[in-house]
C-alpha positions in Angstrom: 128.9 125.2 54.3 131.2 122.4 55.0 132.4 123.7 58.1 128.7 124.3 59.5 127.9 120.5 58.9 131.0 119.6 60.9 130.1 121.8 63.7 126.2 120.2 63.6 127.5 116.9 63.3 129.9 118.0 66.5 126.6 119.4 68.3 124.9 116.2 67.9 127.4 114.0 69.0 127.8 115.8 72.0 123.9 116.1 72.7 123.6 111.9 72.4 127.0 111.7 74.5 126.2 113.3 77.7 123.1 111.0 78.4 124.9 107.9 76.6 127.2 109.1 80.0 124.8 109.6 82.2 123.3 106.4 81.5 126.5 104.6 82.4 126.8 106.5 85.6 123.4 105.7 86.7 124.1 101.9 85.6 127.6 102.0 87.7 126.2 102.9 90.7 123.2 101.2 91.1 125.6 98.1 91.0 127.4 99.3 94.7 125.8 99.1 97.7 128.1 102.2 99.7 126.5 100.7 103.2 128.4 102.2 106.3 127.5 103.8 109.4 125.2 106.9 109.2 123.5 109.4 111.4 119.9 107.8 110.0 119.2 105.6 106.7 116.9 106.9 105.2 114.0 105.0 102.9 112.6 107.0 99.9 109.1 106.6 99.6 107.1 104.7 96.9 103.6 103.7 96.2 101.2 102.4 99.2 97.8 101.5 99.0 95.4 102.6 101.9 98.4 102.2 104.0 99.6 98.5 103.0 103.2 99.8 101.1 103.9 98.4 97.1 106.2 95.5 96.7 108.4 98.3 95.4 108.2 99.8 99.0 108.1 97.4 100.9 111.7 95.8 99.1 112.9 99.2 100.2 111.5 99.3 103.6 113.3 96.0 104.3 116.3 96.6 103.4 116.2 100.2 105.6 115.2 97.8 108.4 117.8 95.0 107.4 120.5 98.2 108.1 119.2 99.2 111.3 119.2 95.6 112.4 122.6 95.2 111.6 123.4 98.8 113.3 124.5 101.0 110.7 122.4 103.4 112.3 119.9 104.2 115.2 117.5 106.4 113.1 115.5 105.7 110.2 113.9 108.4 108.3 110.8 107.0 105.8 109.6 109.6 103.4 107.0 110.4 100.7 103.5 112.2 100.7 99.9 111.6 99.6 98.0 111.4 96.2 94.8 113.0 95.9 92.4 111.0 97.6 95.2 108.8 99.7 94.0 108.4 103.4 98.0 107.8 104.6 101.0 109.4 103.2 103.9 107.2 102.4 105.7 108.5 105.0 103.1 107.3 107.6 102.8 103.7 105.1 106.5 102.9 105.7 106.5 104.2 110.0 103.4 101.4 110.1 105.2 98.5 108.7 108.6 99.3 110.1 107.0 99.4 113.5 105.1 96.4 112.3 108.5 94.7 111.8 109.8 95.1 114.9 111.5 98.7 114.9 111.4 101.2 117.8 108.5 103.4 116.6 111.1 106.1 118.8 113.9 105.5 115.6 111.2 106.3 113.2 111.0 109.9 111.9 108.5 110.5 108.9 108.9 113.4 106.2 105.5 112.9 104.9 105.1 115.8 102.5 107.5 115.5 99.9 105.9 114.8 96.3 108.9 114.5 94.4 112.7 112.9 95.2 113.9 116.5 95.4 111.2 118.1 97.8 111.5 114.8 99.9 115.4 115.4 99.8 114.8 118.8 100.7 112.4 118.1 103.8 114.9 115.8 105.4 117.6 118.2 104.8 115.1 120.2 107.5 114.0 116.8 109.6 118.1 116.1 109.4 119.3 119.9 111.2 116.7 119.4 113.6 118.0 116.1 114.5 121.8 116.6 114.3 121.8 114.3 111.2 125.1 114.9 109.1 125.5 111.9 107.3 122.5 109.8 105.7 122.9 105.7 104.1 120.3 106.3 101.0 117.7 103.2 100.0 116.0 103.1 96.9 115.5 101.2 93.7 118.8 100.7 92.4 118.6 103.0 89.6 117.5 105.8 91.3 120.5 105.7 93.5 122.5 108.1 91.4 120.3 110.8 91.3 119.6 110.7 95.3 123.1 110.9 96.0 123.9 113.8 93.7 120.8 115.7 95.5 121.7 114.9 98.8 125.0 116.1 98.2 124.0 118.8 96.3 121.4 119.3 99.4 124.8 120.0 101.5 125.5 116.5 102.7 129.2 115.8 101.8 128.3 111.9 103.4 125.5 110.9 101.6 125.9 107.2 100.7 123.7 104.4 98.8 122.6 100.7 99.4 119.6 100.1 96.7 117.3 97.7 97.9 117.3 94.5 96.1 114.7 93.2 93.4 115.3 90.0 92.8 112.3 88.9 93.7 110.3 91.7 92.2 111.2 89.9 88.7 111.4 92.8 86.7 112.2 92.4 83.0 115.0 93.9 80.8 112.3 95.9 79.4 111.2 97.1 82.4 114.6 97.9 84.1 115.2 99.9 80.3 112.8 101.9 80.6 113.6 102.7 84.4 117.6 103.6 83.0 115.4 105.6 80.6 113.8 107.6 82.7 116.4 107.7 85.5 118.4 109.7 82.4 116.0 111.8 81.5 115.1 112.9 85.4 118.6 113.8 85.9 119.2 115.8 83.0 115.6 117.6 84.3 117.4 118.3 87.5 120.7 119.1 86.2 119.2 121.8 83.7 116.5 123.1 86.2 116.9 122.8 89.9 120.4 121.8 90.3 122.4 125.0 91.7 
C-alpha cells in the first residue's frame, strides 16, 4: 500500500511538473526578440473590427512593419480569418493598414483563412512553398511566441525565429498577462497531446 502512494505521489509530481516547465519555457522566450533576416516576417492575426485591427493587432502589425522597414525582410505575410458575421478577415484587416502605413501592397501576402494558430501556420507553410519562403521572423504577443516557433518548426521550418511585439503601452496587468501564461500552457500541452506529430 505504501509503495502505491509513493508511486501516486510520483505521478502527481510529475503531472504539476511538466506545465510548471512549460510555463517557464513560454516565460523564457517571450523575453528574446530572435530578430534576423528572413524570407518574410510574418504577423499572426488577432481581432479586427469591420476592418479597423485591435490594439492587440495593430501592436503586432507595427512591429511586422518596424522589421520590414529596417530590412529584415522584403515580404510580409499577415494572417487570420473571419468570425461569423465579420465583413473582412484579419488577413485582409492587417494588408489595409500595412498598406496604410506606407508598405508596398506588392510585399503583402494574406493567408486569410486560418481560424486557429495551427491552421494559420499550416496555410503559410502552403503560401511559403509557393513563394520560395524557407525561413520566416515570427510576431506575436510575447507569450504566444513559444508555441509559434515549436509549430513552425514542427511545420518543417528549421529557421523559424521570434520578435513579440511590444505591449507596453497596451498596459496589461499581472493578472492579465497570468492568465495569458495560463492559457499559453494549457494550448501547448493541447497541441503537444493532439496535433503535434
Amino acid at each position: 500500500m505504501r509503495l502505491v502512494r509513493k508511486g501516486l505521489v510520483l505521478v502527481v509530481a510529475i503531472a504539476l511538473a511538466y506545465p510548471a516547465w512549460l510555463a517557464f519555457r513560454i516565460w523564457e522566450q517571450s523575453h528574446h526578440d530572435e530578430n534576423r533576416a528572413a524570407d518574410a516576417i510574418v504577423v499572426l492575426g488577432a481581432a479586427q473590427y469591420d476592418g479597423k485591427p485591435s490594439p492587440v493587432f495593430k501592436a503586432r502589425l507595427d512591429h511586422g512593419a518596424y522589421l520590414f522597414r529596417e530590412g529584415f525582410s522584403d515580404t510580409v505575410i499577415v494572417t487570420g480569418g473571419k468570425q461569423e458575421g465579420d465583413r473582412f478577415t484579419e488577413a485582409e484587416a492587417g494588408a489595409g493598414y500595412l498598406v496604410g502605413e506606407g508598405l508596398p501592397r506588392g510585399s503583402i501576402l494574406q493567408e486569410g483563412r486560418g481560424r486557429t494558430t495551427l491552421e494559420s501556420l499550416r496555410r503559410v507553410r502552403r503560401l511559403a512553398r509557393l513563394n520560395g519562403v524557407r525561413s520566416l521572423l515570427l510576431v506575436s504577443d510575447p507569450l504566444h511566441s513559444e508555441r509559434i516557433k515549436r509549430i513552425a518548426h514542427d511545420l518543417g521550418f528549421r529557421e523559424a525565429y521570434t520578435s513579440p511585439a511590444s505591449y507596453v503601452d497596451l498596459h496589461r496587468s499581472r493578472s492579465t498577462k497570468a492568465r495569458e501564461l495560463l492559457h499559453e500552457v494549457g494550448s501547448l500541452l493541447a497541441y503537444e497531446l493532439f496535433e503535434a506529430g
